[in-house]
N, CA, C and O atoms as a printed pandas DataFrame, in Angstrom:
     atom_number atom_name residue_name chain_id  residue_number  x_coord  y_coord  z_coord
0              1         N          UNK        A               1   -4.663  -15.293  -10.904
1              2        CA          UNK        A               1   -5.542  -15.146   -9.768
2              3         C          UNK        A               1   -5.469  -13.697   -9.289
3              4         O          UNK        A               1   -4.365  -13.155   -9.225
4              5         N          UNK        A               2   -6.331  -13.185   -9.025
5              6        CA          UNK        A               2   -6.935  -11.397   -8.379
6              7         C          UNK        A               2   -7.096  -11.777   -7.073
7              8         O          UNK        A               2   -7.377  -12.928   -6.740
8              9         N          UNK        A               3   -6.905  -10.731   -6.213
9             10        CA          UNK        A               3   -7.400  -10.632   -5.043
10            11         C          UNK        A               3   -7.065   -9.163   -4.640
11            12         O          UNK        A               3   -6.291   -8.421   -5.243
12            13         N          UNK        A               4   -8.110   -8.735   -2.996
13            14        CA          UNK        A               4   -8.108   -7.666   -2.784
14            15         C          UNK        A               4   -7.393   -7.775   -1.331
15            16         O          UNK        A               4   -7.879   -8.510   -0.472
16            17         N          UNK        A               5   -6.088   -6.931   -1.062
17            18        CA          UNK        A               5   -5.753   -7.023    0.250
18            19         C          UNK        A               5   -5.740   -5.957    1.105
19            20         O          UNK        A               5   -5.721   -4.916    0.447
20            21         N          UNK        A               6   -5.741   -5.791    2.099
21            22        CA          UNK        A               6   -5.706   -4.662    2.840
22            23         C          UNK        A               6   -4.178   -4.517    3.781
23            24         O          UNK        A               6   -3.681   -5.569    4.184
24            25         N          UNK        A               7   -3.484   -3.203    4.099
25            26        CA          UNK        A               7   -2.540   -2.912    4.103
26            27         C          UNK        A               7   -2.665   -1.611    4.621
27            28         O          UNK        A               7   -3.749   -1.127    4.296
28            29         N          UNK        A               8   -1.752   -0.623    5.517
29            30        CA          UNK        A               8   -1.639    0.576    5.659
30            31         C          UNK        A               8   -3.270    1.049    5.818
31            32         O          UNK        A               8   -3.408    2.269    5.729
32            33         N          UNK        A               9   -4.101    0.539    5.963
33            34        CA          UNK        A               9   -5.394    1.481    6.236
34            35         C          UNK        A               9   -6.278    1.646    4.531
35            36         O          UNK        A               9   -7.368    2.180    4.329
36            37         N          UNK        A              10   -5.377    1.002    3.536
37            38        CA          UNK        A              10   -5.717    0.533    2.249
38            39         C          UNK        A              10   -6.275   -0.413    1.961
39            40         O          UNK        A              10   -6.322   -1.305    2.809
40            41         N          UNK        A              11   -6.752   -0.566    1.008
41            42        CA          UNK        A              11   -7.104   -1.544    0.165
42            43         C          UNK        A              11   -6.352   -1.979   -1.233
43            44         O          UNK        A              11   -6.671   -1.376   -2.257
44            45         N          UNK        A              12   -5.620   -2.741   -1.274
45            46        CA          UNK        A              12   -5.587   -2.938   -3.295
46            47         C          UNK        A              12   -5.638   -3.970   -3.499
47            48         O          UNK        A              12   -5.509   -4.937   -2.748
48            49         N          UNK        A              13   -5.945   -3.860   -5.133
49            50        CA          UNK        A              13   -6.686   -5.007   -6.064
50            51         C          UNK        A              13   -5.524   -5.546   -6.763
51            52         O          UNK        A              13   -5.127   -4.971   -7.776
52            53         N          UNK        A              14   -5.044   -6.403   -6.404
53            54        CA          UNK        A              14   -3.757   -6.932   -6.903
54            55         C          UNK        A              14   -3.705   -8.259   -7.484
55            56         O          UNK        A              14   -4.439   -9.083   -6.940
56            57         N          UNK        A              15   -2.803   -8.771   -8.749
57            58        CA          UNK        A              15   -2.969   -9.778   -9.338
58            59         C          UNK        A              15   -1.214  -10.087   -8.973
59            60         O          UNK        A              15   -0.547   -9.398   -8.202
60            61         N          UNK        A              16   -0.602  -11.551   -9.911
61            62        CA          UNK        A              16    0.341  -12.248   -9.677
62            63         C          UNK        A              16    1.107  -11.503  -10.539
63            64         O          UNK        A              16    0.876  -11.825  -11.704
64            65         N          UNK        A              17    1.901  -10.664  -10.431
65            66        CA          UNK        A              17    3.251   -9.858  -11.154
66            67         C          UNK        A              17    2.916   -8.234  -11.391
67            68         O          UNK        A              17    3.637   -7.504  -12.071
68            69         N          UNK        A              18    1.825   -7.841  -10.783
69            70        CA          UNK        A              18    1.492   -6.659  -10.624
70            71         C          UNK        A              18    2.521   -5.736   -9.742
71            72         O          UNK        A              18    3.423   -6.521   -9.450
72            73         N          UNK        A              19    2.883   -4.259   -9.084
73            74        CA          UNK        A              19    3.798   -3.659   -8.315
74            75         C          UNK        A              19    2.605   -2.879   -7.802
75            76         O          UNK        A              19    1.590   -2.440   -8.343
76            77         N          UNK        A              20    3.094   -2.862   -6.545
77            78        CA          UNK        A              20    1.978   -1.768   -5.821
78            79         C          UNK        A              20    3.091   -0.677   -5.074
79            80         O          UNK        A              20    4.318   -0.725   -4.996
80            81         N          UNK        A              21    2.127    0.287   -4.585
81            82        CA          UNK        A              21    2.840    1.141   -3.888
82            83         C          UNK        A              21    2.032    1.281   -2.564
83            84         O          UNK        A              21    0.878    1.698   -2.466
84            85         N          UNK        A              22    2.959    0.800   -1.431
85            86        CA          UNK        A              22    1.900    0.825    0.216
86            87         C          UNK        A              22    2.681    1.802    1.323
87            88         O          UNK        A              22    3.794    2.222    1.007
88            89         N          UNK        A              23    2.206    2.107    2.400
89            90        CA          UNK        A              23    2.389    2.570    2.837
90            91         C          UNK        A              23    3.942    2.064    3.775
91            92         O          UNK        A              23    4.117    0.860    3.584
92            93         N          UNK        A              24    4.865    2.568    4.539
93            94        CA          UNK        A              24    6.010    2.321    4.424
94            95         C          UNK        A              24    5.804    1.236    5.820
95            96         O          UNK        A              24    5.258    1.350    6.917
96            97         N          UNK        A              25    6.603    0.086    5.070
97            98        CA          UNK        A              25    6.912   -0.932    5.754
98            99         C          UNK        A              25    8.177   -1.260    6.167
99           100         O          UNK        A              25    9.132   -0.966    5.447
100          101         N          UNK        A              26    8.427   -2.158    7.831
101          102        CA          UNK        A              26    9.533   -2.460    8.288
102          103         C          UNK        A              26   10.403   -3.301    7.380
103          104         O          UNK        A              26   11.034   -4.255    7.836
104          105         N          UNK        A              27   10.440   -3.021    6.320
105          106        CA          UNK        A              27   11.262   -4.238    5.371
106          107         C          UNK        A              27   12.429   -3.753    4.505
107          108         O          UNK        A              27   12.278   -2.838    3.695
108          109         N          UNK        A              28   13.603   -4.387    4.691
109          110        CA          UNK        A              28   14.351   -3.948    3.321
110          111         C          UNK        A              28   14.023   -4.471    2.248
111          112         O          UNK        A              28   13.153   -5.316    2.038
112          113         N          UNK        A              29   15.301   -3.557    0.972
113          114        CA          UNK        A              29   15.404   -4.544    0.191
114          115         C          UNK        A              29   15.362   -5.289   -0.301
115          116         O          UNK        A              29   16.502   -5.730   -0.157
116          117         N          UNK        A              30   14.373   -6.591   -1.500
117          118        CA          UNK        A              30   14.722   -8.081   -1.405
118          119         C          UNK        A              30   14.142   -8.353   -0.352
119          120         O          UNK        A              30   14.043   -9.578   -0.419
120          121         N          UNK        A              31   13.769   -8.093    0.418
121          122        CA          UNK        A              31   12.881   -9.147    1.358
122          123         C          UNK        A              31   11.494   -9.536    1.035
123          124         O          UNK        A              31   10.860   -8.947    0.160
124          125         N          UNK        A              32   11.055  -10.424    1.659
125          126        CA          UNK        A              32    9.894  -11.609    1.432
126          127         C          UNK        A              32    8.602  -10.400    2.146
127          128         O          UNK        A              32    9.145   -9.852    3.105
128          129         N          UNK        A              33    7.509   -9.997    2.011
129          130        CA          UNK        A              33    6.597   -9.730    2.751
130          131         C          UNK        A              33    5.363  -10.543    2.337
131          132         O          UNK        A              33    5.014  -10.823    1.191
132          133         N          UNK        A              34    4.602  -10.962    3.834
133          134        CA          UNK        A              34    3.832  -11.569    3.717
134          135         C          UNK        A              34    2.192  -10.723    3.840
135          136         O          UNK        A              34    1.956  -10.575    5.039
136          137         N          UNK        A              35    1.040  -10.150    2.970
137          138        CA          UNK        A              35    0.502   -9.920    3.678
138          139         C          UNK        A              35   -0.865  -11.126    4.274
139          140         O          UNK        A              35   -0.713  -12.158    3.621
140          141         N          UNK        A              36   -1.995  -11.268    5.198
141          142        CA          UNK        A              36   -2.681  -11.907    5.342
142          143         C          UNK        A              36   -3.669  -11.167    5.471
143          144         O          UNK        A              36   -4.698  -11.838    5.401
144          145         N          UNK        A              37   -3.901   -9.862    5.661
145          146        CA          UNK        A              37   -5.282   -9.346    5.596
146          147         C          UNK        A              37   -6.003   -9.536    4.349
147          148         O          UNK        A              37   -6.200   -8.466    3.773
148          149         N          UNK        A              38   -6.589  -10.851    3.577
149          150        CA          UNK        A              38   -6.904  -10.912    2.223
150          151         C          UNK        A              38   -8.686  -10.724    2.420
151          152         O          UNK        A              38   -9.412  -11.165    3.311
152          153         N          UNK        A              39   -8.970  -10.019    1.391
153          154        CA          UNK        A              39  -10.518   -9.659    1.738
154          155         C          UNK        A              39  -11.430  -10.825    0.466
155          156         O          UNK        A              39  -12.361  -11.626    0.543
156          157         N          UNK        A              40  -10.528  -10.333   -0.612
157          158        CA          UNK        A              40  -11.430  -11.602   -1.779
158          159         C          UNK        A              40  -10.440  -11.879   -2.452
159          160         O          UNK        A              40   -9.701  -10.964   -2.812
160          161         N          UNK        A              41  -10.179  -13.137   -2.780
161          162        CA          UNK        A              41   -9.598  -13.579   -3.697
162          163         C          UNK        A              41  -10.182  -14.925   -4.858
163          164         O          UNK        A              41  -10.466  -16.077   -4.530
164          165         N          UNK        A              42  -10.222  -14.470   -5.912
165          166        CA          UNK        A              42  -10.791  -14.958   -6.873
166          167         C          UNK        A              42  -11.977  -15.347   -7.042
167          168         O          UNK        A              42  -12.403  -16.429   -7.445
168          169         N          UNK        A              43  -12.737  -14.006   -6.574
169          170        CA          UNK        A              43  -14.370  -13.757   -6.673
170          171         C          UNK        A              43  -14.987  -14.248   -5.152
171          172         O          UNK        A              43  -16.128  -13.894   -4.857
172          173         N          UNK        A              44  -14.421  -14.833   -4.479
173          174        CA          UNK        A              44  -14.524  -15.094   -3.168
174          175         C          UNK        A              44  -14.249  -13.995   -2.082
175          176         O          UNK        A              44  -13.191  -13.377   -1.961
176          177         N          UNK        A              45  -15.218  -13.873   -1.418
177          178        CA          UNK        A              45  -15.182  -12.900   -0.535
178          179         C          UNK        A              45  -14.996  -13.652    1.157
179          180         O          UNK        A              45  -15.347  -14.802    1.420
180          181         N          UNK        A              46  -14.492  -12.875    1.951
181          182        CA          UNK        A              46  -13.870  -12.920    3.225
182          183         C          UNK        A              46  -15.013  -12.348    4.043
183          184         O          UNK        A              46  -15.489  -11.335    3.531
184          185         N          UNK        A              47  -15.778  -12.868    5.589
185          186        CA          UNK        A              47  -16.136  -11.818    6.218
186          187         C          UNK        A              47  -15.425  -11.761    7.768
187          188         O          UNK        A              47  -15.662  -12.551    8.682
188          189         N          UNK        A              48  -14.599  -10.742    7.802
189          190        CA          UNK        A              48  -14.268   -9.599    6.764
190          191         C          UNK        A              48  -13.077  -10.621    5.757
191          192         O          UNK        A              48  -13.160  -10.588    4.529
192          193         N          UNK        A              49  -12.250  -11.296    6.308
193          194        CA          UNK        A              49  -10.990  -11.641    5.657
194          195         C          UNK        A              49  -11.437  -13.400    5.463
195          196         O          UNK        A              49  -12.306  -14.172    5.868
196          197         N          UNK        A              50  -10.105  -13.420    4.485
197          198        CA          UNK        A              50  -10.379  -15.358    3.690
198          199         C          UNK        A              50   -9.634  -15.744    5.108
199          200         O          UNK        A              50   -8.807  -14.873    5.377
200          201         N          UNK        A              51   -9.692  -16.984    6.276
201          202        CA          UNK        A              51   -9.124  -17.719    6.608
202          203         C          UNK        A              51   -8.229  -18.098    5.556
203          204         O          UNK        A              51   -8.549  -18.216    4.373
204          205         N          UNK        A              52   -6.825  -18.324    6.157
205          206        CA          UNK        A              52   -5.521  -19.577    5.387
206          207         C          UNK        A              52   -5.238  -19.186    4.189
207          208         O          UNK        A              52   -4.593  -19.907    3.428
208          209         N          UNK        A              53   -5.817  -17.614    3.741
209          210        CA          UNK        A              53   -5.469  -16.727    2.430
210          211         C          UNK        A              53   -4.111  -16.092    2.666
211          212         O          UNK        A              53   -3.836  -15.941    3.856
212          213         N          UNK        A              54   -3.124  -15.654    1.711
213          214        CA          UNK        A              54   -2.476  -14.665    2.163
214          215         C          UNK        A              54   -1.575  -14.083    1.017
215          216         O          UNK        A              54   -1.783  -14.842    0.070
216          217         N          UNK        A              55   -0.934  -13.396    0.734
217          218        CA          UNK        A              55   -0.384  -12.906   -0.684
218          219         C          UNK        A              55    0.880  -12.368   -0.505
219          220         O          UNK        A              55    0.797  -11.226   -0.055
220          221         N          UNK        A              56    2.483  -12.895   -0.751
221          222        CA          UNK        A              56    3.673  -12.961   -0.651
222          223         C          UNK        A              56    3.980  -12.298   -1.724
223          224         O          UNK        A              56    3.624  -12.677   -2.840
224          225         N          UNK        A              57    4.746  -11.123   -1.494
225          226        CA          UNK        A              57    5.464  -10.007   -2.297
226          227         C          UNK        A              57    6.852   -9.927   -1.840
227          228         O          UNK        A              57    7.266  -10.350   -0.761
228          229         N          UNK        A              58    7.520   -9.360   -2.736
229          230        CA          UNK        A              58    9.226   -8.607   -2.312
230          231         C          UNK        A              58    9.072   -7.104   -2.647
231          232         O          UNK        A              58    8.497   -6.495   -3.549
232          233         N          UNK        A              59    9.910   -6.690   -1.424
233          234        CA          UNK        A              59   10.416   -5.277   -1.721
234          235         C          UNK        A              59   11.094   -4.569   -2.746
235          236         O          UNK        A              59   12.228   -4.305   -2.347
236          237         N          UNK        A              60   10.917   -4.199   -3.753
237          238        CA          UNK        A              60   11.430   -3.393   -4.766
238          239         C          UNK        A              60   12.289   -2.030   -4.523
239          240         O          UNK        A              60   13.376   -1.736   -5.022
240          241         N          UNK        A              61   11.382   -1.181   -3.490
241          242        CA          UNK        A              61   12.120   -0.136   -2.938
242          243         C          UNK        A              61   11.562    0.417   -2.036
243          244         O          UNK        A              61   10.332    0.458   -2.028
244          245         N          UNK        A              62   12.501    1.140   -0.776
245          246        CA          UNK        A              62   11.924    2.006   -0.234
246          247         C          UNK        A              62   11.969    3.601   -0.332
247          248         O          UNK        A              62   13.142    3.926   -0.143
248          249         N          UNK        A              63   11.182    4.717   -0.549
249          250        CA          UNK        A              63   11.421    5.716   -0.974
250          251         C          UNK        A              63   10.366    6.834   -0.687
251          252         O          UNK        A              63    9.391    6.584    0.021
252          253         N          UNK        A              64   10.485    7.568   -1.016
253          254        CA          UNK        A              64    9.926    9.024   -0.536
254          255         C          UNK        A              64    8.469    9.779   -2.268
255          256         O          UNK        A              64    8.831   10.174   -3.377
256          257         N          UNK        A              65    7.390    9.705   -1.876
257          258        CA          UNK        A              65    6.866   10.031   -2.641
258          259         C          UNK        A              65    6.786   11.563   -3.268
259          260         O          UNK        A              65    6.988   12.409   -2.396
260          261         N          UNK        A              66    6.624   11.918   -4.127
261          262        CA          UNK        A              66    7.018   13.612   -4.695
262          263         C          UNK        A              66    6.295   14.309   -4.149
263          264         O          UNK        A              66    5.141   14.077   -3.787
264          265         N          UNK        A              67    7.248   15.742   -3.977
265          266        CA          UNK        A              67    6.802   16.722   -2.758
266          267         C          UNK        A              67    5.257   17.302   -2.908
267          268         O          UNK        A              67    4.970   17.818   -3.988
268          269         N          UNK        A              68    4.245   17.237   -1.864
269          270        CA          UNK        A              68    2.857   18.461   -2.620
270          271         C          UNK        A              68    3.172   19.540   -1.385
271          272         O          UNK        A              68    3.529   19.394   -0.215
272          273         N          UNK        A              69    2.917   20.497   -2.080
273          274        CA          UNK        A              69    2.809   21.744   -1.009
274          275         C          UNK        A              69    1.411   22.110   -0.835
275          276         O          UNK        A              69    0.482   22.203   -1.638
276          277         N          UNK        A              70    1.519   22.334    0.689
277          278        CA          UNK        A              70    0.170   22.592    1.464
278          279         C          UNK        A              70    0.615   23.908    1.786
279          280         O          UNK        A              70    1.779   24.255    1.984
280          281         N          UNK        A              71   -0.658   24.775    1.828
281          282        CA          UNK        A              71   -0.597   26.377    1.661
282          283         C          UNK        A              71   -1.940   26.834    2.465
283          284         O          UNK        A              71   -3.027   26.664    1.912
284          285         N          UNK        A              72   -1.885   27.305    3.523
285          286        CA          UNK        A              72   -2.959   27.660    4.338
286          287         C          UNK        A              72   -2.715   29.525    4.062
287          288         O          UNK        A              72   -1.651   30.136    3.965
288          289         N          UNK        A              73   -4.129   30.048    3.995
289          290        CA          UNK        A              73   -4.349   31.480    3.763
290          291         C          UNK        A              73   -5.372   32.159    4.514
291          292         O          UNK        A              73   -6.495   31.656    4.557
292          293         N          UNK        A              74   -5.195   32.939    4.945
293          294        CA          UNK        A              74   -6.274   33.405    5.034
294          295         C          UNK        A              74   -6.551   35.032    4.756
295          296         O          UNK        A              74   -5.667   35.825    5.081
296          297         N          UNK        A              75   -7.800   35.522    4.146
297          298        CA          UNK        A              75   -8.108   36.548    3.191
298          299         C          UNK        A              75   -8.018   37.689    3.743
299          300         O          UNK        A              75   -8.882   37.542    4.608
300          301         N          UNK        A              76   -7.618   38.728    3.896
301          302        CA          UNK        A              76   -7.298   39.734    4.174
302          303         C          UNK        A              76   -7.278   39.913    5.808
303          304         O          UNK        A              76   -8.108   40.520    6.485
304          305         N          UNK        A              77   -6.000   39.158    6.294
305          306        CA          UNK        A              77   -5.344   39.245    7.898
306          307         C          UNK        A              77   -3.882   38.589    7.376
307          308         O          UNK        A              77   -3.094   37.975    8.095
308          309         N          UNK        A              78   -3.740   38.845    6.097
309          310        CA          UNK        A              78   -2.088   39.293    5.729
310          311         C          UNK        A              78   -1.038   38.045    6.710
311          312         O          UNK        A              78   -0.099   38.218    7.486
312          313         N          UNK        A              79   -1.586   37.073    6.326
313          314        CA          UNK        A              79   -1.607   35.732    7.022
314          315         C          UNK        A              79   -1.565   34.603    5.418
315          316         O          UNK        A              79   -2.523   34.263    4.723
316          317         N          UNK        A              80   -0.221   34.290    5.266
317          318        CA          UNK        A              80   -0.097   32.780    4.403
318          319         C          UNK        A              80    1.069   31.991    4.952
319          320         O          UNK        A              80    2.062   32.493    5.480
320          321         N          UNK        A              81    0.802   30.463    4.737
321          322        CA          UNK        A              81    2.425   29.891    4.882
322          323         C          UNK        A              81    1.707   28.382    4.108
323          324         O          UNK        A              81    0.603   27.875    3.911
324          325         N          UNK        A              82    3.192   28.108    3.848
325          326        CA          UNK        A              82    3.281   27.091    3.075
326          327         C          UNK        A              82    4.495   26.360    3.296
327          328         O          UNK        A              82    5.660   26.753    3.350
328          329         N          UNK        A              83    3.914   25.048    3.431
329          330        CA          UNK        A              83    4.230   23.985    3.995
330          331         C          UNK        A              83    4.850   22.569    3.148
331          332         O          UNK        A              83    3.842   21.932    2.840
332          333         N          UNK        A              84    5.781   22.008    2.774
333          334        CA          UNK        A              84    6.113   20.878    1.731
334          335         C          UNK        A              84    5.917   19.873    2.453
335          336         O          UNK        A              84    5.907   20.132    3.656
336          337         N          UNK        A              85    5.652   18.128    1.994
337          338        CA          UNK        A              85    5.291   16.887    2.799
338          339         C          UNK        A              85    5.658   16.000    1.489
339          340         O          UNK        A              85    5.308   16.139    0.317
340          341         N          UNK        A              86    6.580   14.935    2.185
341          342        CA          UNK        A              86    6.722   13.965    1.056
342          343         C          UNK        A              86    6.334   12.492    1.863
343          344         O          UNK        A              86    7.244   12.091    2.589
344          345         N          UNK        A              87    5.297   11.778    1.832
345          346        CA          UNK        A              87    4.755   11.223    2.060
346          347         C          UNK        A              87    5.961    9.848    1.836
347          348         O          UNK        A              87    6.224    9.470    0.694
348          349         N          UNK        A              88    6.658    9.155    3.138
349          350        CA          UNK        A              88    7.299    7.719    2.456
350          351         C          UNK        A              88    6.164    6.572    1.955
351          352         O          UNK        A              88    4.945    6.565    2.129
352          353         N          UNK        A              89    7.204    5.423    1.135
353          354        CA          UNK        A              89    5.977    4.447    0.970
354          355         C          UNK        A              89    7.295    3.134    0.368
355          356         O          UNK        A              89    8.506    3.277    0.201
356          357         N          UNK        A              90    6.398    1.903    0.172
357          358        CA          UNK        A              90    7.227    0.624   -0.015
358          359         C          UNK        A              90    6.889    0.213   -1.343
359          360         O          UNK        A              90    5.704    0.096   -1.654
360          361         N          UNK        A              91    7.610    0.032   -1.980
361          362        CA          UNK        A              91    7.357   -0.904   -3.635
362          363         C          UNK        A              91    7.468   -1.778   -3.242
363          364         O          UNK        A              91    8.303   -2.123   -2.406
364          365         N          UNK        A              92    6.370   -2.604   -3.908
365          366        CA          UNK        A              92    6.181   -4.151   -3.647
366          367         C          UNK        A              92    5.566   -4.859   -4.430
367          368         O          UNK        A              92    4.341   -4.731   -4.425
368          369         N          UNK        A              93    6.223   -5.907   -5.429
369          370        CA          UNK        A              93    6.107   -6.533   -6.417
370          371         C          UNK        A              93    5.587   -7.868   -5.596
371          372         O          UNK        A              93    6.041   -8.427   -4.597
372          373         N          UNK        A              94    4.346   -8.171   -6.508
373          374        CA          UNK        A              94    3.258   -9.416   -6.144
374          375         C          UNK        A              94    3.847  -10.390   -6.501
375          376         O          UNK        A              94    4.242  -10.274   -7.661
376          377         N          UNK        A              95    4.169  -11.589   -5.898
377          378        CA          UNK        A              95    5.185  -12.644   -6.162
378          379         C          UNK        A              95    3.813  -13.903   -6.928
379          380         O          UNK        A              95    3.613  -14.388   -8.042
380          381         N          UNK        A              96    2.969  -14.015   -5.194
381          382        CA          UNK        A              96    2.368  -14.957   -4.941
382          383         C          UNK        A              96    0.968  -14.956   -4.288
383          384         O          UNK        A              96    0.754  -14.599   -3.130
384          385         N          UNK        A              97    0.170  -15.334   -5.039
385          386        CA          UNK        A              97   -1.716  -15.529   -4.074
386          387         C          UNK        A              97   -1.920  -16.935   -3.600
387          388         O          UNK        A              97   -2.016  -17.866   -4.400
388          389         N          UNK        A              98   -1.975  -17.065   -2.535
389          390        CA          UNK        A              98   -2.407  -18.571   -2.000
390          391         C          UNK        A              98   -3.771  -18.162   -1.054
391          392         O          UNK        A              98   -4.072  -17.207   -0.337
392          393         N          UNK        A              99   -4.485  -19.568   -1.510
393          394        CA          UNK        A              99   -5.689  -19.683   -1.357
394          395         C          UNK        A              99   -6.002  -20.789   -0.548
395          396         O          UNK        A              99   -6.175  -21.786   -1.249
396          397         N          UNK        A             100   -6.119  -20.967    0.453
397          398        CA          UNK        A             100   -6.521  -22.901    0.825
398          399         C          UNK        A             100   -7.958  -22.679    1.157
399          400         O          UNK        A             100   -8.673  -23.630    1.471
C-alpha cells in the first residue's frame, strides 16, 4: 500500500518498508511515531486529509544533515562572508499504512 503524508511543511510518497528523511521530530530512538496528516492513500484522495487514515513509523535516527555553505557577495564594495548551516532531521522507517 502507497500513500502520501504530510509532515514538517512536506509532503512524501511513502510505501510499507520504505525510510524517509523529515524534518526533526520530538522523538527518540526506537520510538513509535504516528503520523495522521494522510493526503492519499492507495489512489484515494483526502480533502484535504483521509479521515481514520494514519501511517506508523519508528525512529531510526536523529542527526544533522551535511554542511552547505551560504556565501553572500557583493561586487566591488570589498564585502563577502560566508556562512555554514547543517540543517537537523529524523530517520524514519515506514512500519505501517492503515486505512479505515
Amino acid at each position: 500500500m502507497k500513500a502520501v503524508i504530510e509532515t514538517g511543511g512536506k509532503q512524501y510518497y511513502v510505501e510499507e518498508g520504505s525510510v524517509i528523511y523529515v524534518e526533526k521530530l520530538d522523538a527518540k530512538e526506537n520510538d513509535k511515531v504516528k503520523f495522521d496528516k494522510v493526503l492519499m492513500a492507495n489512489g484515494v484522495c483526502g480533502t484535504p486529509t483521509l479521515t481514520g487514515a494514519y501511517v506508523e513509523g519508528e525512529v531510526v535516527k536523529n542527526g544533522k544533515n551535511k554542511k552547505i555553505i551560504v556565501y553572500k557577495y557583493n561586487q566591488k564594495k570589498n564585502y563577502h562572508r560566508t556562512q555554514g548551516h547543517r540543517q537537523p532531521y529524523t530517520k524514519v522507517e515506514i512500519k505501517k499504512i492503515v486505512v479505515k
